[in-house]
C-alpha positions as CSV (number, residue, x, y, z in Angstrom):
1,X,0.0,0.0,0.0
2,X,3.0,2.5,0.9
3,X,4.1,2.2,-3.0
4,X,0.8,2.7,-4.1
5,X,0.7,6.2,-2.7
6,X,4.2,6.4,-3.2
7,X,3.8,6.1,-7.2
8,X,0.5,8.8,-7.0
9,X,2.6,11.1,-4.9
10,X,5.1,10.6,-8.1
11,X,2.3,10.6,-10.5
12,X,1.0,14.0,-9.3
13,X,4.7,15.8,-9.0
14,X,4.5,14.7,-12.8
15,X,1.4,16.4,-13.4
16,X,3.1,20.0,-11.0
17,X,6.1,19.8,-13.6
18,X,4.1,19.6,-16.9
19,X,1.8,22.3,-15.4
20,X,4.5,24.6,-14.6
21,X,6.1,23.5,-18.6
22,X,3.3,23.6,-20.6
23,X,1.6,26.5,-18.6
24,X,5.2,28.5,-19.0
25,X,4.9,27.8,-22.9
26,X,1.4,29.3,-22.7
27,X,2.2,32.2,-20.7
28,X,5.4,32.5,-23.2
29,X,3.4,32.8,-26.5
30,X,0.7,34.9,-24.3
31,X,3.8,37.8,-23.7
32,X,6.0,37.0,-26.7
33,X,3.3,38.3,-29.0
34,X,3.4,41.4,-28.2
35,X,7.2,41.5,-26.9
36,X,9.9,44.0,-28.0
37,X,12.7,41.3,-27.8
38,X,10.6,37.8,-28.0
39,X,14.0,36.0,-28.7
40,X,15.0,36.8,-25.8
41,X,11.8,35.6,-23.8
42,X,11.8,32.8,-26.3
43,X,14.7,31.2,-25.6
44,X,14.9,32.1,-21.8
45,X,11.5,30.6,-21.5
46,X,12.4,27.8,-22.9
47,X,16.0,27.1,-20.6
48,X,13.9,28.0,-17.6
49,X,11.2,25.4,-18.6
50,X,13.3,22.8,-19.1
51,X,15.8,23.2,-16.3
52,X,12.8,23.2,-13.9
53,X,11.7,19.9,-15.7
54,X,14.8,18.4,-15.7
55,X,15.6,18.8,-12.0
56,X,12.4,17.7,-11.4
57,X,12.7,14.5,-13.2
58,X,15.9,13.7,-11.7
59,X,14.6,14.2,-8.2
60,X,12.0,13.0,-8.2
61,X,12.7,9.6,-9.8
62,X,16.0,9.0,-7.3
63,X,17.1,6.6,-10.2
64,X,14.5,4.3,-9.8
65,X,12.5,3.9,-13.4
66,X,9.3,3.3,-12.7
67,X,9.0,6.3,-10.7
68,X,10.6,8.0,-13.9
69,X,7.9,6.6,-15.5
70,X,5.0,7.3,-13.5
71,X,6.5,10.8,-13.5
72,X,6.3,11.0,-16.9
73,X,3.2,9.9,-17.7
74,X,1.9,12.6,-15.2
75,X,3.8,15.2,-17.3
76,X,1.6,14.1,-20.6
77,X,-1.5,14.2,-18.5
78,X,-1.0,17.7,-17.8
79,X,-0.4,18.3,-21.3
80,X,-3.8,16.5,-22.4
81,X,-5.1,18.7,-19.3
82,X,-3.3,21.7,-20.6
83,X,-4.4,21.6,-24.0
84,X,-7.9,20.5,-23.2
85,X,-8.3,24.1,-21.5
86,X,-6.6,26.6,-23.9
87,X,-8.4,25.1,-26.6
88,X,-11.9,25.3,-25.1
89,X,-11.2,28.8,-23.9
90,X,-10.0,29.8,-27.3
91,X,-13.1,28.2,-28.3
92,X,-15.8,30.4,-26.2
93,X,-13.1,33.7,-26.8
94,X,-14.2,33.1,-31.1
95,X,-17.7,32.1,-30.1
96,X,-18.0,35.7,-27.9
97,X,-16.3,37.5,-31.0
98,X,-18.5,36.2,-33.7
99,X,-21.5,37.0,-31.4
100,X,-20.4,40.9,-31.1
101,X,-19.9,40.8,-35.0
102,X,-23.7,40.4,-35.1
């Protein structure tokens, strides 16, 4: 039973790190359009991001590769999760704009 909860504590650090990845790469595109230097944000984002996940990964696993794993497939749930969201907001932002048009 103590792995069980073991592997969800992993499994939901998984899902913190893809949050903080793919919520960065939203928040990114979100500043960089507008941006006076976005190759600067760009690329810093993007070291940021991935040193974060990294670290994460590494610590979280303690070289053990099903926790790897099960930290993993947390970090492609958030994504799904992630995705799922900014799509469906998107989705109700063009539905208000064509509604205004009228």
């Amino acid at each position: 039973m103590k792995e069980v909860s073991a592997m969800i504590l992993v499994l939901l650090a998984g899902v913190l790190l893809g949050s903080i990845f793919f919520g960065g790469l939203w928040w990114t595109i979100q500043r960089g359009v507008s941006s006076k230097n976005p190759a600067i944000l760009f690329s810093g984002s993007l070291l940021l991001r991935t040193a974060i996940t990294v670290v994460g990964f590494y610590l979280i696993s303690q070289g053990n590769w099903r926790k790897l794993l099960a930290c993993l497939f947390g970090f492609f749930l958030a994504r799904l999760l992630l995705t799922r969201y900014v799509r469906t907001r998107g989705e109700t932002r063009t539905l208000m704009l064509e509604e205004g048009s009228r």
